[in-house]
N, C-alpha and C positions, 0 to 999 in steps of 0.2 A: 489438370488444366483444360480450360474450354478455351477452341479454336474455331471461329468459324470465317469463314470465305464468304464475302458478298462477289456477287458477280453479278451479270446478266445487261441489261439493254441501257445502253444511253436513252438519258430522260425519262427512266420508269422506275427511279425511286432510292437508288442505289445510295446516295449521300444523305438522303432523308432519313432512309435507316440506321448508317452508319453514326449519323447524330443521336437516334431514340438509344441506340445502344450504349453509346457513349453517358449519355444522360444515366442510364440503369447500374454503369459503373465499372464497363468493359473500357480494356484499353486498347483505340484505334488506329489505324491507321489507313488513310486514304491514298489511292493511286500506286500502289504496289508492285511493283514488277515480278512474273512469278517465279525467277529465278531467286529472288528473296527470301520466297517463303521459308525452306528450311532453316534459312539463318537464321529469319525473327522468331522460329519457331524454338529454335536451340537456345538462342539467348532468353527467349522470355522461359522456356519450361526450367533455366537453371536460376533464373533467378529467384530472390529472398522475397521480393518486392510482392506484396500480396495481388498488387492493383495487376500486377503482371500473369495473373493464373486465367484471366477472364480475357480473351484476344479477340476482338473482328477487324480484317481488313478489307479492303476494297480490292480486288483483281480484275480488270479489267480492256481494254483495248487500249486504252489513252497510255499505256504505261509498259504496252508489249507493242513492237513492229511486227515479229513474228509468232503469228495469233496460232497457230497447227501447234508450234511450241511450246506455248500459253496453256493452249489446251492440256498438250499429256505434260507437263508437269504439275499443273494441277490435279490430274487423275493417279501422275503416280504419289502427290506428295500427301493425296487422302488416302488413297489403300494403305500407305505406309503408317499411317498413325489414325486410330480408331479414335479419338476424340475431335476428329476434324468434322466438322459441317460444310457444307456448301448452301449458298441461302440466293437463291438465281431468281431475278427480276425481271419479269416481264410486262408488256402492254401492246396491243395493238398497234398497228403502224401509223394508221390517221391519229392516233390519239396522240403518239409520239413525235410527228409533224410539228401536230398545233403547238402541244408544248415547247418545242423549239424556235416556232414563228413568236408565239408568246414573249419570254427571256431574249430573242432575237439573238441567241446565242448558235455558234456553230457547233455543228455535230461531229467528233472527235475524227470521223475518217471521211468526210466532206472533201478533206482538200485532198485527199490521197488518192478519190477517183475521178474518172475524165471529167464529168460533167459537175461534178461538186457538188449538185444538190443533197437535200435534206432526202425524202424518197429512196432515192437510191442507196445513198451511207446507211439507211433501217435497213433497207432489203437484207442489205452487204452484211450487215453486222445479225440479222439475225442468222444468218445464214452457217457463217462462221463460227459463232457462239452454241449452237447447236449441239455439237458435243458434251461440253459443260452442263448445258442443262440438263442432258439426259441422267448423268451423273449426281444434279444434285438430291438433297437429302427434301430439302424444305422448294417451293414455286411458289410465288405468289406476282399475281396479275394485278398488275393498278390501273386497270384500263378506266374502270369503275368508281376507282378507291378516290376517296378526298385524303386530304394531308392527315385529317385528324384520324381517319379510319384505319390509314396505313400505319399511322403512329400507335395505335391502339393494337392492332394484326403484329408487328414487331416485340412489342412489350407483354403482350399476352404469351408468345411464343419463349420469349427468352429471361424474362422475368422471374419467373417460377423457376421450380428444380425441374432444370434441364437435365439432372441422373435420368428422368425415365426415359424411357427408347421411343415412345410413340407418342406423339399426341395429334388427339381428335379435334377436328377444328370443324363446327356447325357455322356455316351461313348459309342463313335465310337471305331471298331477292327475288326480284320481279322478272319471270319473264319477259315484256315490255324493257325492260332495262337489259337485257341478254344475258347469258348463258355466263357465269364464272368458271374464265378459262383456266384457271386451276384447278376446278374441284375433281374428285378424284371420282366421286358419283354423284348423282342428281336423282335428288325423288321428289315427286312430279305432287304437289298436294294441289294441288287445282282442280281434284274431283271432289273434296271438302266444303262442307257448309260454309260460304261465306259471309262475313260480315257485312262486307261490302252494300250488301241489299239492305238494312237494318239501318233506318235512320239513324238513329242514338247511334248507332257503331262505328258507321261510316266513317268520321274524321278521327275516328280513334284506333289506335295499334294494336298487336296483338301485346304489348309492353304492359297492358293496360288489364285488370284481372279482367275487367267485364268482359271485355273476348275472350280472354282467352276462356273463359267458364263456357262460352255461346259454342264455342269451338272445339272443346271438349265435351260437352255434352252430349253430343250425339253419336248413335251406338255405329255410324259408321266411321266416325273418325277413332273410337275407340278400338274398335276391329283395324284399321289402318294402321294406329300405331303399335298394337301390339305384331300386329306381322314385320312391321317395317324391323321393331328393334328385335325381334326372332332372326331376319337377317341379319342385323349386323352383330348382335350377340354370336353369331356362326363364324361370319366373313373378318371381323376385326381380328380377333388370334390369329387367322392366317396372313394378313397382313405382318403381324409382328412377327410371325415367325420368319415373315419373307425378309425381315429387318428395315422395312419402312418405317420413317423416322415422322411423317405427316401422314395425316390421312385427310383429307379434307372431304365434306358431305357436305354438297350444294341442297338446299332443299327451298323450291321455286313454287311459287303461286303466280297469279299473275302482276300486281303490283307492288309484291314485299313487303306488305304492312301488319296484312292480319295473319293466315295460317300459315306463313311459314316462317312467320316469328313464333306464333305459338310452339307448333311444333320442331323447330328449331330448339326451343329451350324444355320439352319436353325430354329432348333424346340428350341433351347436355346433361340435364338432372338425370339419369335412366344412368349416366356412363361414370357422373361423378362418384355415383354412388357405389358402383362398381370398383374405384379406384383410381380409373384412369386420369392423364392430367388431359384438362379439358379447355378447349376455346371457344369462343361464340362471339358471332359479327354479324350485327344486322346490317345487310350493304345498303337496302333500300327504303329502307325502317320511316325516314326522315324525306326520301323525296316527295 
């Protein structure tokens, strides 16, 4: 049986996911209380029902008054069964605001502090939440993310056979557009031949061959990528041995179009072939 726990921040994705998943064929359940957990967990692993082998719930604040308690019964109710995930949703604070001013909807613990506002219920709740995150298996930031990308980041993840223990997840993105606060490393290709200067190039991707041949071409991007995947041919086993379930590699240029989609999809093909189950997101491909 696969279990996994959605958690993490009011307004950064949490029900968006819990739908992709749903769509793929898992069975959901939203707004959970974590005292629950083991019970849904006992009835669904006894049952006959096949749909019932495949489980993500939502755990959250909205559904615990006592969040410290929230907390370690989630921590104890993963140590206790190795097929549990935890899958924790993050976004920056101002991002998190507007989306709320947006929907014009209240934020789950608004009223529960003095001054009620939005601002302050984020502060609170990241603050709180904090332990959980540290704990979980998967992060992922939608500060960035559009609905379709985050739908896409979800399904790439859990679509696939989830038996393997690790998977590599490549986005490529723009400096200019900041830093993805997930990824777990960042290499910096911004000392790469860019396309950018190359008329013909310019409005076109690294998605597109003619770049990416412009950007391969040259023996120092070739010397680049061969060290880069010497490190991570080194660094990734130890990873897995550490039992990280994600690894994610930010790999930035300055506008996310051309070489770090290129080589974004270089070190994808580099890993497939190797075995491992692989992901790739161009976050800024399209702006």
């Amino acid at each position: 049986m696969e279990f996994v726990i959605i958690t993490g921040m009011s307004g950064a994705g949490k029900t968006s996911a819990l739908h992709v998943l749903e769509d793929i064929g898992y069975y959901c359940v939203d707004n959970l209380p974590s005292s629950l957990l083991s019970t849904l967990y006992t009835l669904c692993s006894k049952s006959e029902d096949d749909m019932m082998k495949r489980v993500a719930v939502v755990v959250d604040v909205r559904g615990n008054d006592n969040y410290k308690k929230m907390n370690a019964e989630i921590e104890e109710f993963k140590s206790r069964n190795s097929n549990v995930k935890v899958l924790f949703f993050d976004a920056k604070t101002d991002v998190i605001i507007i989306r709320y001013k947006e929907t014009r909807r209240k934020h789950p613990l608004a009223e529960r502090l003095k001054d009620g506002s939005v601002s302050e219920a984020v502060e609170f709740e990241k603050a709180l939440l904090e332990p959980v995150k540290r704990l979980a298996d998967y992060n992922i930031d939608t500060t960035y993310m559009s609905n379709k990308q985050l739908r896409e980041r979800v399904m790439s993840m859990f679509m696939d056979d989830t038996s393997q223990s690790l998977t590599l997840t490549f986005m490529s993105f723009g400096f200019k557009f900041g830093i993805p606060l997930e990824a777990d490393l960042i290499i910096d290709v911004r000392c790469l031949p860019n396309p950018y200067y190359i008329p013909e190039l310019k409005h076109l991707t690294g998605l597109d061959q003619v770049v990416r041949d412009y950007v391969l071409h040259s023996s120092e991007t070739q010397e680049f990528l061969k060290r880069t995947l010497n490190l991570l041919d080194f660094s990734v086993p130890l990873y897995l041995k550490e039992g990280k379930s994600e690894l994610v590699v930010g790999i930035g240029c300055t506008g996310g179009k051309h070489r770090s989609v290129t080589i974004a999809r270089g070190l994808k093909e580099h890993f497939d072939m190797k075995g491992y189950k692989c992901v790739i997101q161009h976050r800024d491909v399209h702006k």
